[in-house]
C-alpha positions as CSV (number, residue, x, y, z in Angstrom):
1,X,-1.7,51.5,63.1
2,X,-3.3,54.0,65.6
3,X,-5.9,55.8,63.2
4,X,-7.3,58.0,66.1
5,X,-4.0,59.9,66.2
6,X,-4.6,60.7,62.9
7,X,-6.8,64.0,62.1
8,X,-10.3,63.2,59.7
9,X,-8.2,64.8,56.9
10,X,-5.3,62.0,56.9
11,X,-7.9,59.2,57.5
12,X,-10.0,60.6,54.6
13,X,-7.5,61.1,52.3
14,X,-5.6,58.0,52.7
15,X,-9.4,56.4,52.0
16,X,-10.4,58.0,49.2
17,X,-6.9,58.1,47.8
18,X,-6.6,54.5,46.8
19,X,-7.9,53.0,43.8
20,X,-10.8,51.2,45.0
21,X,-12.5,48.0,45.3
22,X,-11.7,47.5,41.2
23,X,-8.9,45.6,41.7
24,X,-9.7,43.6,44.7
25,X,-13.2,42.2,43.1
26,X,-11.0,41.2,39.8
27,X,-8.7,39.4,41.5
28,X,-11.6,37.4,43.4
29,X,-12.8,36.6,39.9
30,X,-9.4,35.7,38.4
31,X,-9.5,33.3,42.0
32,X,-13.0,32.1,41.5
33,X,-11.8,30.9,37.2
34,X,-8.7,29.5,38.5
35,X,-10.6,27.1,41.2
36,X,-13.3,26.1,38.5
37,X,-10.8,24.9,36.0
38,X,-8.7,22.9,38.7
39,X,-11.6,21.8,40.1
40,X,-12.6,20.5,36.4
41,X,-9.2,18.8,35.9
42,X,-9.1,16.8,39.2
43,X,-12.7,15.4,38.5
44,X,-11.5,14.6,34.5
45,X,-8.2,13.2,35.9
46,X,-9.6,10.7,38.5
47,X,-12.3,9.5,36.0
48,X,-9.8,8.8,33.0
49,X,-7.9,6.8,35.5
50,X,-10.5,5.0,36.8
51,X,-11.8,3.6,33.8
52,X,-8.1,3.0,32.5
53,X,-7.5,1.0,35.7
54,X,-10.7,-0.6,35.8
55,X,-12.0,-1.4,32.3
56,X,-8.9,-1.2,30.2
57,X,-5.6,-2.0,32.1
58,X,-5.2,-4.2,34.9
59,X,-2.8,-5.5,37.1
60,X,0.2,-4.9,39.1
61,X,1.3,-1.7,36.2
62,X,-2.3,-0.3,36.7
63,X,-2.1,-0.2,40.2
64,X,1.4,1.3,40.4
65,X,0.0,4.0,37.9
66,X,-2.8,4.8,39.9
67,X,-0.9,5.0,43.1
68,X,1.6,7.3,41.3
69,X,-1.5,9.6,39.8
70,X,-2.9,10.1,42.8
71,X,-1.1,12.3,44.9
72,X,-1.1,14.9,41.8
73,X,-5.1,14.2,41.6
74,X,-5.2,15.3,45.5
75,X,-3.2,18.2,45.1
76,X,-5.7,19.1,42.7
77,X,-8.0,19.1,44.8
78,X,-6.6,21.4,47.6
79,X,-5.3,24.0,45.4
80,X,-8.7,24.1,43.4
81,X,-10.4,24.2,47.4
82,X,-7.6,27.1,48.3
83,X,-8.1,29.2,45.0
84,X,-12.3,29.4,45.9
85,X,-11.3,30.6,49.2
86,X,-9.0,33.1,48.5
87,X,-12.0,34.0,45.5
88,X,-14.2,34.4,48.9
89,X,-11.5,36.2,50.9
90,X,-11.0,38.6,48.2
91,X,-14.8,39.4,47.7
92,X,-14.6,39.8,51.5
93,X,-12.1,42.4,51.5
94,X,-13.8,44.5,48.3
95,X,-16.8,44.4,51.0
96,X,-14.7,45.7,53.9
97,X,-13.2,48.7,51.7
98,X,-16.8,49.9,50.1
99,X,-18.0,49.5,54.1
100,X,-15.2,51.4,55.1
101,X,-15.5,53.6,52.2
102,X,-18.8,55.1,53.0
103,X,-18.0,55.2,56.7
104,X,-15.5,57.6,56.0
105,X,-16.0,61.1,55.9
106,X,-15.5,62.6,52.5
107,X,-12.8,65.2,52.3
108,X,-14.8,68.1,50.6
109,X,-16.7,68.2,54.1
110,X,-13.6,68.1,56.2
111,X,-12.1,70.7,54.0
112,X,-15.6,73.3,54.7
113,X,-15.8,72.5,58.2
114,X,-12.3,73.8,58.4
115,X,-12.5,76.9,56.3
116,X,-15.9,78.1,58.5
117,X,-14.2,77.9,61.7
118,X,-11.5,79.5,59.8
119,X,-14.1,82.8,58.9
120,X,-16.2,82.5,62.4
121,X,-12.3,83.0,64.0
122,X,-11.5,85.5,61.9
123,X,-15.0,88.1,62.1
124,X,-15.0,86.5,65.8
125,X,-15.6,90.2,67.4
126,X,-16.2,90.3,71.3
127,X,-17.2,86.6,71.0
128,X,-20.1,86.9,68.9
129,X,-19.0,84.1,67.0
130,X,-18.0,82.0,69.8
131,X,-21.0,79.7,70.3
132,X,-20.5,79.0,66.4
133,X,-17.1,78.4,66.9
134,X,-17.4,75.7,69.2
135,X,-20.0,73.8,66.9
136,X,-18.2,73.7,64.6
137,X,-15.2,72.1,66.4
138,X,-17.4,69.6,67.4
139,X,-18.6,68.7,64.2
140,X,-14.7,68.6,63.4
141,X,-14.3,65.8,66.7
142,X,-17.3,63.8,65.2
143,X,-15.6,63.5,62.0
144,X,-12.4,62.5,63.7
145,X,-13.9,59.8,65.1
146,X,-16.2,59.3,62.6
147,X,-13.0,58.3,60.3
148,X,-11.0,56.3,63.1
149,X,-13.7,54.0,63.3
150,X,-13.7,53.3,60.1
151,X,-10.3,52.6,59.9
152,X,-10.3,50.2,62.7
153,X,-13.0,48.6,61.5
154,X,-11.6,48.4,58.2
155,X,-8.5,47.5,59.6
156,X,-10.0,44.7,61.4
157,X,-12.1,43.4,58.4
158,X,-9.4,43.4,56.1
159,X,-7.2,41.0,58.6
160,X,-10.0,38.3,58.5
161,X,-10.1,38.1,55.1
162,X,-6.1,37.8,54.3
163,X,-6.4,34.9,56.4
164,X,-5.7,32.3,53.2
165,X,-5.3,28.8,53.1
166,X,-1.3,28.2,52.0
167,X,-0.5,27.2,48.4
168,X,1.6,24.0,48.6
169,X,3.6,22.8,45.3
170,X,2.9,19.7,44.0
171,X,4.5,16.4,44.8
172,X,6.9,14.6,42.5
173,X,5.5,11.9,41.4
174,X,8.1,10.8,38.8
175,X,11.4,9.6,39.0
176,X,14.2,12.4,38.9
177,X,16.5,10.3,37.3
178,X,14.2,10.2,34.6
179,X,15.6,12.8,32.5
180,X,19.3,11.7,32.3
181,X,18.1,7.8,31.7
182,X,16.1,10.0,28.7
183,X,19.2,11.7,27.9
184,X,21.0,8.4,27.9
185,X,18.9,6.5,25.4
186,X,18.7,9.2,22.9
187,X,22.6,9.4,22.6
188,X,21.9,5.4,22.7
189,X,19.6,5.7,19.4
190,X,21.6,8.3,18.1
191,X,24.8,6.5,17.9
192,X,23.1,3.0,16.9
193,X,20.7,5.2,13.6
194,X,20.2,3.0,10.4
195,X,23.2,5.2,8.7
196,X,25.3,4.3,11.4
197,X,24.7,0.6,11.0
198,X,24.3,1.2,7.4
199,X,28.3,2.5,7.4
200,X,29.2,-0.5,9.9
201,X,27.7,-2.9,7.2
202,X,29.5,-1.4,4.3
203,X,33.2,-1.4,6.0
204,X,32.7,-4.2,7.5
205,X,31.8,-5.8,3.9
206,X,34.4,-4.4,2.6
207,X,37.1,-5.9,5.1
208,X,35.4,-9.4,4.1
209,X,36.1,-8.7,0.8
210,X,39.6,-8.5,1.3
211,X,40.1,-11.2,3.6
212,X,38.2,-13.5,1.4
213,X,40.8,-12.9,-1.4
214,X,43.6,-13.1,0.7
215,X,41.8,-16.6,1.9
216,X,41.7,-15.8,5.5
217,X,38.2,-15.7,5.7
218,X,34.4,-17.2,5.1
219,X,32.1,-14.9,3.7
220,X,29.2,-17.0,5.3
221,X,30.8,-16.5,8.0
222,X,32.0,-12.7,7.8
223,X,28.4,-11.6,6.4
224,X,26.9,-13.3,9.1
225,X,29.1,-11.9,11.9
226,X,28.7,-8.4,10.2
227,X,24.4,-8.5,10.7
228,X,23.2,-6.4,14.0
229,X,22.5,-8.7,17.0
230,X,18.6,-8.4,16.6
231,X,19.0,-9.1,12.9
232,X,20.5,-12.3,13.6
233,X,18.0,-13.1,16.2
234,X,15.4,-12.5,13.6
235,X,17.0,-14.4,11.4
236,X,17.2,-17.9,13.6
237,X,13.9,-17.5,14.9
238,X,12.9,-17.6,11.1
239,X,14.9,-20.5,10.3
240,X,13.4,-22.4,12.9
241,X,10.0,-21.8,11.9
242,X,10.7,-22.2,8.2
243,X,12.7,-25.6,9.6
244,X,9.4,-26.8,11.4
245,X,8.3,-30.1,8.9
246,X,4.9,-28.7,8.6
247,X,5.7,-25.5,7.2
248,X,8.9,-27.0,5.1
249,X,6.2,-29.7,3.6
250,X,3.7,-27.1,2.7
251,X,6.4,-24.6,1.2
252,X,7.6,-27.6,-0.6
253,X,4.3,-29.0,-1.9
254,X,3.5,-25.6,-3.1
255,X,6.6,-25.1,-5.0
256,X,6.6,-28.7,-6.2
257,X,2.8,-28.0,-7.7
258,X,3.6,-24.6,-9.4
259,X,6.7,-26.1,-11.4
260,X,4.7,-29.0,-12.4
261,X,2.5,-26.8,-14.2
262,X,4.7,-24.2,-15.4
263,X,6.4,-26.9,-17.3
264,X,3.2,-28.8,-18.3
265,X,2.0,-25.9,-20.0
266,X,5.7,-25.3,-21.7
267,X,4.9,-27.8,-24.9
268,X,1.2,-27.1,-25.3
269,X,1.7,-23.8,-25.8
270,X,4.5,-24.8,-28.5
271,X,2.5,-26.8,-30.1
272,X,-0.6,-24.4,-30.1
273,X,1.5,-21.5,-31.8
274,X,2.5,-23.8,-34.6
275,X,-1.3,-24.5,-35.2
276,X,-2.1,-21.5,-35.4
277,X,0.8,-20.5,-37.2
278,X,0.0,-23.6,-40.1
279,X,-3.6,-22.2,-40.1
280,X,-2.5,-18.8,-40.6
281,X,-0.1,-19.8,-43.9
282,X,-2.5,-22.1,-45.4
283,X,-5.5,-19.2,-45.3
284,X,-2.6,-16.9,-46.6
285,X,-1.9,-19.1,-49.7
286,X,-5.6,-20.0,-50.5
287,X,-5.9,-16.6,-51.1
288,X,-3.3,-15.9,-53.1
289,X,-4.4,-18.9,-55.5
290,X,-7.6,-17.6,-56.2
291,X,-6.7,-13.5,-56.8
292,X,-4.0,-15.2,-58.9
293,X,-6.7,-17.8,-61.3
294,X,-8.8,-14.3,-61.5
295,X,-6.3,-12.6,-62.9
296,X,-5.7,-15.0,-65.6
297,X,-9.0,-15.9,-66.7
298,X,-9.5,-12.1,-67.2
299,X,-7.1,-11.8,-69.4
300,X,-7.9,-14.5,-71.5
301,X,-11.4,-13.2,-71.8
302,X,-10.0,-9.4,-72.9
303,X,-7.5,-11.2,-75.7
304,X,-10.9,-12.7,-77.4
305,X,-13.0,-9.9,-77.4
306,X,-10.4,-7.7,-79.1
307,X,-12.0,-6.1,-81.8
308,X,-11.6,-6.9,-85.4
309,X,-10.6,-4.2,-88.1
310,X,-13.4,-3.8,-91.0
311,X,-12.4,-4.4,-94.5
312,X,-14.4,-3.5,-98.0
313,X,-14.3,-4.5,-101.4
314,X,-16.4,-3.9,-104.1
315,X,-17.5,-6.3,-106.8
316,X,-16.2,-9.5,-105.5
317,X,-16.6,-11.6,-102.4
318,X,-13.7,-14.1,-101.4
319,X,-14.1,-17.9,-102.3
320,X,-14.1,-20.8,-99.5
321,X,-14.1,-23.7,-101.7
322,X,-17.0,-23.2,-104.4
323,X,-18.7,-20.8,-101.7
324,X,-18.7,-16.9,-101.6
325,X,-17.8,-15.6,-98.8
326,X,-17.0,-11.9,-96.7
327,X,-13.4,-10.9,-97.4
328,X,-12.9,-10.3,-94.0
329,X,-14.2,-14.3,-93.4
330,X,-10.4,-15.2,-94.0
331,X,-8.6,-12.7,-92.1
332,X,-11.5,-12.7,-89.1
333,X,-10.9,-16.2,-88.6
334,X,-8.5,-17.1,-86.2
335,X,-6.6,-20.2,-86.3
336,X,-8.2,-22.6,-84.2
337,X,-6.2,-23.1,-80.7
338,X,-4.3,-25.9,-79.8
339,X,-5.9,-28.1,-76.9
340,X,-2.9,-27.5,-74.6
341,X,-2.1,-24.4,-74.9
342,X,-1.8,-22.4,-71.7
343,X,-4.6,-19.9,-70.6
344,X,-2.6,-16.4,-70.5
345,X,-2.4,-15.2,-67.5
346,X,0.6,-14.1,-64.9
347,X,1.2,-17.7,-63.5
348,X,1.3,-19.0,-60.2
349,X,3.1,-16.1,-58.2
350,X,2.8,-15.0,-54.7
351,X,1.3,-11.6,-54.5
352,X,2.4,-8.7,-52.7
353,X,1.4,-8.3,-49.3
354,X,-1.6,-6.4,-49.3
355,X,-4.3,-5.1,-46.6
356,X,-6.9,-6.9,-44.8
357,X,-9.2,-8.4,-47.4
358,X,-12.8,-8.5,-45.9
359,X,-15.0,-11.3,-46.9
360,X,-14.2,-14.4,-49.0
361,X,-11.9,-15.6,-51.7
362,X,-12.8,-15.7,-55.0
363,X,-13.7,-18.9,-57.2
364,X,-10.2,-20.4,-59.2
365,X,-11.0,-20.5,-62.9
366,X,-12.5,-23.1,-64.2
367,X,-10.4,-26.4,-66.3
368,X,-12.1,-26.0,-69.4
369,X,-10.7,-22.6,-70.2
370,X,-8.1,-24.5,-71.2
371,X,-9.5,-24.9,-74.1
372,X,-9.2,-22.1,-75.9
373,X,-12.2,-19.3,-76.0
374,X,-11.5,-19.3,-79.8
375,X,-11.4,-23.2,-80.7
376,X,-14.9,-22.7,-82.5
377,X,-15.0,-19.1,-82.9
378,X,-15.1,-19.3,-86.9
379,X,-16.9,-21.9,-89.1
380,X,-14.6,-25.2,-90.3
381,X,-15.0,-27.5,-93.1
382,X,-13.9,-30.7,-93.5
383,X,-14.6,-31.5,-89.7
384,X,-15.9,-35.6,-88.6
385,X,-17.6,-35.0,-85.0
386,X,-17.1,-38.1,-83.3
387,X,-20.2,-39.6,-82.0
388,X,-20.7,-42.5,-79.7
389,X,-23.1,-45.3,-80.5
390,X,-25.7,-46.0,-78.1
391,X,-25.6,-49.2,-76.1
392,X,-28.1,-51.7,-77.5
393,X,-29.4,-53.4,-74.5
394,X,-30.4,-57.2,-75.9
């Protein structure tokens, strides 16, 4: 563009028109951020795959890893290097528009110079104004050029820095058929999904079922046949290890062992419940001896301390043989017990069940109760003890 064809006004204006170096020094920033964080990436991506390559996985996979990472890592590298030059080239230009900025001549002063030739033309009578006139026209041609120069310079400026290093897109470093092998597999896995095998199992169970009661078929044989491939394969693999004579002789010996003892301890623990069970009765039945002789010796003992009834007379006493005695001697005096009769009591019977009894049993009575607690309650006559002579020892 020819600026000197172009008054100071249209140079100035289309200068101070614009919006300024704002956007130019923001997008040198936004430059410079960009080439700092692919800068940042390239060094983390070449050190992760170094040490995977070196340290953790080796070989012919590592190497074709490696070899496919690093094209990408180079491209990196030149886009980070052409963002922080088109950071620089963009400061550059912010530079060439404030230069150019204050090289220009600001409109207000175009705008006076023109409105005092303006008056000096105007009251311009019989040239006194001439010499004025013409100074200020050459202000006016100063400022003209004043502002082309600017523009070329600016003009010339601004052309170095657009000069940017080109952008390229980054290689492929996968394979394209990638996706629709992807694609491929997942309809794979979709059609082979545990319900789908889990359906196959069932019908195909089912048709076994059938053809085992018509007696066409084996169910080893159909079951087997009806397992997914890597089931079966599982399955043999298994039977050969299981097959292998040390493992069957160790699966057998432990077996062997644990039955042995199960079954030893079968009969003592018979015979240790019926111990404990004998035990348990006996100390049952002891007790229920004892509270039973309490009871009856308690009884006895109430039926001889049952209180006698009083009796009076007056003037006489009652006669036992030639000697006086109480009335009541006769009537008071019980008749004396038989040897064998029975101590009253309840008999031998089982008692109730009752509660836990704390501490021990109590003592049975004792044989000579048997006697009778009244056999020499009262006074008798006529009675011969029987003594027994003493050995004479010649």
């Amino acid at each position: 563009m020819d600026f000197a064809a172009f008054p100071p006004e249209v140079n100035s204006a289309l200068m101070y028109s614009g919006s300024g170096a704002g956007p130019l020094m923001a997008a040198a920033t936004a430059w410079s951020n960009l080439a700092a964080e692919l800068s940042s990436t390239a060094t983390q991506y070449e050190s992760v795959i170094t040490a995977l390559t070196t340290e953790q996985w080796t070989g012919a996979g590592s190497a074709a890893a490696a070899a496919a990472a690093q094209p990408y890592v180079s491209w990196l590298t030149a886009t980070s290097t052409a963002a922080e030059q088109a950071a620089m080239q963009a400061t550059a230009s912010a530079a060439a528009y404030e230069a150019a900025f204050t090289a220009t001549v600001p409109p207000p002063v175009i705008a006076a110079n023109r409105a005092t030739l303006a008056a000096l033309v105007a009251t311009n009578f019989l040239g006194i104004n001439t010499p004025a006139i013409m100074a200020t026209e050459a202000h006016y041609a100063e400022m003209w050029v004043q502002d082309a120069v600017a523009m070329y310079t600016y003009q010339a400026t601004s052309a170095v820095a657009a000069v940017l290093q080109p952008l390229t897109p980054a290689s492929q470093t996968t394979n394209p058929a990638g996706a629709g092998l992807q694609a491929a597999a997942v309809g794979a896995a979709a059609a082979s999904s545990p319900a789908q095998g889990l359906g196959d199992i069932v019908s195909g169970l089912q048709t076994e079922l059938t053809n085992l009661a018509l007696g066409t078929s084996s169910i080893g044989t159909g079951l087997w046949n009806m397992l997914p491939t890597s089931v079966q394969d599982m399955l043999t693999a298994l039977d050969g290890f299981l097959g292998t004579p040390l493992i069957f002789n160790g699966i057998q010996q432990v077996g062997v062992t644990a039955s042995w003892f199960v079954f030893a301890a079968i009969p003592n623990a018979i015979l240790g419940s019926h111990t404990a069970a004998g035990l348990y009765g006996g100390a049952e039945a002891a007790e229920a001896a004892g509270a039973a002789a309490v009871e009856g010796a308690a009884a006895g003992l109430a039926s001889e301390v049952a209180p006698v009834g009083a009796a009076a007379s007056l003037g006489e006493a009652s006669l036992v043989g030639s000697l006086s005695v109480p009335a009541s001697w006769t009537s008071a005096a019980p008749a004396a017990a038989n040897v064998g009769t029975a101590l009253a009591g309840s008999g031998w019977t089982v008692p109730e069940e009752a509660g836990a009894v704390t501490g021990m049993a109590g003592m049975p009575g004792m044989a000579a109760a048997a006697k009778g607690a009244g056999a020499y309650a009262g006074p008798r006559y006529g009675f011969k003890p029987v003594v027994m002579p003493k050995q004479v020892v010649v």
